[in-house]
C-alpha positions in Angstrom: -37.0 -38.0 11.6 -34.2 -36.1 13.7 -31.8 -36.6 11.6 -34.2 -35.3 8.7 -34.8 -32.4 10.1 -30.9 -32.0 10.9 -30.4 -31.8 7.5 -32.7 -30.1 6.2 -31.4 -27.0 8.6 -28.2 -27.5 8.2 -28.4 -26.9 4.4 -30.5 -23.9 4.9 -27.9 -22.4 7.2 -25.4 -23.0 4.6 -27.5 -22.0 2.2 -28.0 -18.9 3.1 -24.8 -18.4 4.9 -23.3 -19.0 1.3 -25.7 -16.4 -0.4 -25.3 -13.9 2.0 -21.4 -14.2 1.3 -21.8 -13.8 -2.4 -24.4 -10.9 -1.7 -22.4 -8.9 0.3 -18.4 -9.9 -0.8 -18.8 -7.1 -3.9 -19.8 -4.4 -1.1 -17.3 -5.5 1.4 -14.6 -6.0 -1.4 -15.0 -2.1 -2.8 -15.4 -0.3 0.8 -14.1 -1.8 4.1 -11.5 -4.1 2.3 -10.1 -0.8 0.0 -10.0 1.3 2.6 -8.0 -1.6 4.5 -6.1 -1.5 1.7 -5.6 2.3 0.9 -4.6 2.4 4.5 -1.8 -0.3 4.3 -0.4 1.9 0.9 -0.3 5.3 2.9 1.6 2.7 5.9 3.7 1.4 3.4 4.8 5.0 1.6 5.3 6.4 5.0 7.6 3.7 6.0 9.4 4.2 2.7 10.0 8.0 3.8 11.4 7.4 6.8 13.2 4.3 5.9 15.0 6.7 3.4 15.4 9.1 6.0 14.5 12.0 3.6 13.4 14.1 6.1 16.4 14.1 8.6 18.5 14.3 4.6 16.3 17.9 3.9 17.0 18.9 7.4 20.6 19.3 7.3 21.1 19.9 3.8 23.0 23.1 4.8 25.3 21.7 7.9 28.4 20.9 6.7 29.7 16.9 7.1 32.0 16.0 10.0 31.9 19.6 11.7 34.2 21.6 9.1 33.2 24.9 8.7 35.5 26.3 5.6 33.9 26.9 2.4 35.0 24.0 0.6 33.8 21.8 3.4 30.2 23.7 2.9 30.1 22.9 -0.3 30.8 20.1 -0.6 28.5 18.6 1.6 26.1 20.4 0.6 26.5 18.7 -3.1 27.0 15.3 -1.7 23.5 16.0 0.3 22.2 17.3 -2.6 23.1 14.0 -4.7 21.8 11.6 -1.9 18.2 14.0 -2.1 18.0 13.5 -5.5 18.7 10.0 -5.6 16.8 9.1 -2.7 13.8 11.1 -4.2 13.9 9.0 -7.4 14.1 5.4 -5.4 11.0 7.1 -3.6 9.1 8.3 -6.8 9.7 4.6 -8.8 8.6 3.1 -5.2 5.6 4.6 -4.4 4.4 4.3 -8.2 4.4 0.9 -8.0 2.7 1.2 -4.4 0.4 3.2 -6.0 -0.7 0.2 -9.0 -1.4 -2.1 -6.2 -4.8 -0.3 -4.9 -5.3 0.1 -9.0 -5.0 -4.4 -9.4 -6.9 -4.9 -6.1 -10.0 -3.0 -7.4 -9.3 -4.6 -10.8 -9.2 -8.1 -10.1 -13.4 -8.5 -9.3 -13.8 -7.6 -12.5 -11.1 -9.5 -14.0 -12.3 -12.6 -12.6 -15.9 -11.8 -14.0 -14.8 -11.1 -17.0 -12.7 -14.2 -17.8 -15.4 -16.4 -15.7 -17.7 -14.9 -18.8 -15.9 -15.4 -21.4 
């Protein structure tokens, strides 16, 4: 009779555990989790910026390289600086797009999955 009884809760707790779980994934999956994930992008895009050093790149984009202050020393480290910006700002643009598509997929793929699970 115990072990009857056993039973018969333990399959109701799972039971409902279970549907609770499907209930509530769809509302966890399109607030907490993106915003978990939204926050991870912004880390990850942030990390990219300084990881290019872009910042400390724009800051001295007018000090001239290895202390020499002629003219031709100015500008030429100014162009070189000017060629690292620009390339480091494309590397950052390509980057961050495809940083970007990730959030895009993760609130894609619940509906994906329904989708092909209907078809």
């Amino acid at each position: 009779m115990l072990a009857d009884n056993f039973t018969i809760t333990l399959a109701k707790n799972v039971g409902g555990s279970v549907l609770k779980h499907l209930v509530l994934w769809p509302l966890w999956w399109y607030t907490s989790g993106l915003l978990i994930i939204l926050k991870a992008t912004g880390r990850k895009i942030i990390g990219l910026w300084q990881g290019l050093a872009l910042d400390v790149w724009l800051k001295n984009i007018f000090r001239p390289m290895y202390g020499q202050y002629d003219a031709a020393s100015r500008i030429i480290s100014f162009l070189m600086r000017l060629v690292q910006i620009v390339f480091r700002l494309i590397i950052m643009l390509v980057i961050s797009a495809v940083i970007i598509v990730l959030p895009v997929v993760y609130l894609a793929l619940p509906l994906l999955a329904i989708w092909q699970l209907v078809e």
